[in-house]
C-alpha positions in Angstrom: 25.1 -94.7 21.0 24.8 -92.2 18.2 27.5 -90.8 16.3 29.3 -87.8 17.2 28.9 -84.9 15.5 31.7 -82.5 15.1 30.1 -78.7 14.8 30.9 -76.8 11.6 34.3 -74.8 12.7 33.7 -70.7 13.8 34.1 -67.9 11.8 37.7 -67.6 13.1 38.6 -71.0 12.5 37.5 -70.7 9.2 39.9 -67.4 8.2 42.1 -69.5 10.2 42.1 -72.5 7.8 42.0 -69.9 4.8 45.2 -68.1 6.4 46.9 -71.6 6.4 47.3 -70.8 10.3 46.9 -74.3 12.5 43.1 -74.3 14.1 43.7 -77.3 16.3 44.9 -75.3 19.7 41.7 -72.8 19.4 41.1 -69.3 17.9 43.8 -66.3 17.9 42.4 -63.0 17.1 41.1 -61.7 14.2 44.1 -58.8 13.8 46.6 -62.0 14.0 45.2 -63.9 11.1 44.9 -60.2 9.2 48.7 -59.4 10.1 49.5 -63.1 8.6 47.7 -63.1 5.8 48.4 -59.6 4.9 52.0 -59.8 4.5 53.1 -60.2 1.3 55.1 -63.3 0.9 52.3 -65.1 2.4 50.3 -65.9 -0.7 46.7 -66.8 1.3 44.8 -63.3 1.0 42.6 -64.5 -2.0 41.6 -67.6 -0.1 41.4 -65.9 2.4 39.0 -63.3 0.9 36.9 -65.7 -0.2 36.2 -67.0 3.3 35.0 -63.3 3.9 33.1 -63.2 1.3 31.1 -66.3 2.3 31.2 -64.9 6.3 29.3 -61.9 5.0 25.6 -63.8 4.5 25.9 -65.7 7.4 23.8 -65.7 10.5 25.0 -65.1 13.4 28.5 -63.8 14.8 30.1 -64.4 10.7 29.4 -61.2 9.5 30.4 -59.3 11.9 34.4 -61.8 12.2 34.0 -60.8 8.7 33.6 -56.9 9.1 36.2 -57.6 11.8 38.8 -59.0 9.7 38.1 -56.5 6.5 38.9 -53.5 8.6 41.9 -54.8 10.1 43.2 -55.4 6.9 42.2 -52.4 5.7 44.2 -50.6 8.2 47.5 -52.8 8.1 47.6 -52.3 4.6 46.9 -48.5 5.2 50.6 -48.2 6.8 52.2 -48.5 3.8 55.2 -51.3 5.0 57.4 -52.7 2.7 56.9 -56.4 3.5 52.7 -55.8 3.5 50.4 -55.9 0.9 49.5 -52.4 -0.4 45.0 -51.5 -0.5 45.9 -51.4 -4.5 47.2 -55.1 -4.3 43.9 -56.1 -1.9 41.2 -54.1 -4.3 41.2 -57.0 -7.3 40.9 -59.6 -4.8 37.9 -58.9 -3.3 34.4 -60.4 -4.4 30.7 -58.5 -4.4 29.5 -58.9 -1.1 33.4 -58.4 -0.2 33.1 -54.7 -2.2 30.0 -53.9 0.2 31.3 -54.6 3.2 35.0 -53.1 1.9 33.5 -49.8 1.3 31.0 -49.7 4.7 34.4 -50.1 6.4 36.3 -47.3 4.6 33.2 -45.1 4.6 33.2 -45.0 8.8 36.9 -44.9 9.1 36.5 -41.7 6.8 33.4 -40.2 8.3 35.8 -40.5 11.7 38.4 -38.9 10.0 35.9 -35.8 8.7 34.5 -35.3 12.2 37.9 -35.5 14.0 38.9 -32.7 10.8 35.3 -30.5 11.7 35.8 -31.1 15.6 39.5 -29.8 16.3 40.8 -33.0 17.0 44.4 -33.3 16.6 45.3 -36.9 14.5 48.6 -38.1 15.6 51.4 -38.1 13.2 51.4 -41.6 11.5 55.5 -42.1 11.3 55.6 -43.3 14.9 53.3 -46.3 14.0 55.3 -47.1 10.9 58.5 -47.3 13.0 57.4 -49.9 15.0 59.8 -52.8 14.8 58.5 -55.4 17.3 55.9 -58.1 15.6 53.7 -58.7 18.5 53.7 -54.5 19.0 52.8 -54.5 15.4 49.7 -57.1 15.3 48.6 -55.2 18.1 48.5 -51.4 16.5 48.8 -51.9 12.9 45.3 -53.7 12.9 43.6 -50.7 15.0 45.1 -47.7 13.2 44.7 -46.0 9.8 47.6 -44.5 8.1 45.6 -41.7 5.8 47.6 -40.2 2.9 48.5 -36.8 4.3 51.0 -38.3 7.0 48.5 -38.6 9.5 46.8 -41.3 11.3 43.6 -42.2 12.9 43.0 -45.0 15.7 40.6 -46.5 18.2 40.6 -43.7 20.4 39.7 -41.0 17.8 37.1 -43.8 17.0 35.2 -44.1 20.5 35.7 -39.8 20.7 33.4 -39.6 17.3 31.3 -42.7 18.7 30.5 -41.1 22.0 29.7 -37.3 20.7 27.5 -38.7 17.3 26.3 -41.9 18.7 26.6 -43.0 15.4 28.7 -46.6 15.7 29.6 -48.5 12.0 26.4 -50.2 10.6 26.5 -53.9 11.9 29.8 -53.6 13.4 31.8 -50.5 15.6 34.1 -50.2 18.8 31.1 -50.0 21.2 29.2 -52.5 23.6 26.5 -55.0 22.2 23.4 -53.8 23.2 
C-alpha cells in the first residue's frame, strides 16, 4: 500500500484559506471570497493579496483565479460603501506581480468604459447598485460592476457589447468562452 497523497489545494481554496473562509465543504466563488475579504472589518485582504500574488506565476487555472479575484475586488471596492474597503486602502497592499496584473484589470475595464463613451452606449446610473441592501444581491452585482467617478457605472453586459464589436477580450482573462 503506498501512502496517500493529498493534492496541493486549488486556486480557490487557497484565497479561501487566505480569506479565513472554511475550505473543507469545497470552493464558493471567487466574488464571495472578494465580497469577504473586501469588507473592512475583516482584516485578511493583505494575506489575502499575497495569495494573488503568488497565483499570478502559476501554471495553469492560478492566474487566471487570480485575475478573477483582482477584478472583483477592484469593482466592489469601486462602489464606494461605507462598510468596504476603498481602491486607496487596497493600492499599498498590493505586491509587483499584484501591480501588473492590478493595472491589466483597470486598463480593460477603462478601455470598455472609452468605447461604450465613443459608441453611444448609454452607462446606467450607478446609485441603483449602491442601494442594494440584500448581501447575497450584493456578492452577486457588486463583484461584476464598476462604479466610475462621474456617477456612472459599467457592468458585464456593456463588457460582452465591447467584446463582441472589437473582439478584443482582456489579455489572459475576459467574459468570453475558452477557446
Amino acid at each position: 500500500m503506498g501512502l496517500l497523497k493529498r493534492r496541493p489545494p486549488t486556486p480557490v481554496k487557497r484565497l479561501m484559506a487566505a480569506a479565513g473562509l472554511p475550505t473543507a465543504g469545497g470552493e464558493i466563488p471567487v466574488r464571495d471570497v472578494v465580497m469577504e475579504v473586501v469588507r473592512r472589518r475583516s482584516g485578511r485582504v493583505a494575506a489575502t493579496l499575497a495569495v494573488v500574488e503568488d497565483l499570478l506565476v502559476e501554471e495553469g487555472d492560478a492566474s487566471r483565479v487570480a485575475l478573477e479575484f483582482l477584478e472583483d475586488l477592484q469593482n466592489a471596492a469601486s462602489h464606494g460603501s461605507e462598510g468596504l474597503l476603498t481602491t486607496e486602502e487596497l493600492l499599498p497592499l498590493r505586491g509587483p506581480r499584484t501591480v501588473d496584473g492590478w493595472e491589466s484589470v483597470d486598463r480593460f475595464w477603462g478601455t470598455v468604459v472609452a468605447w461604450c463613451d465613443e459608441s453611444g452606449v448609454e452607462l446606467e446610473s450607478s446609485a441603483s447598485l449602491r442601494a442594494v441592501e440584500h448581501p447575497g444581491l450584493r456578492s452577486i452585482m457588486w463583484p461584476s460592476c464598476r462604479s466610475l467617478a462621474d456617477g456612472r457605472r459599467v457592468g458585464l453586459s456593456d463588457v460582452v457589447l465591447y467584446e463582441k464589436a472589437t473582439g478584443a477580450p482582456m489579455a489572459a482573462f475576459g467574459h468570453h468562452p475558452r477557446e
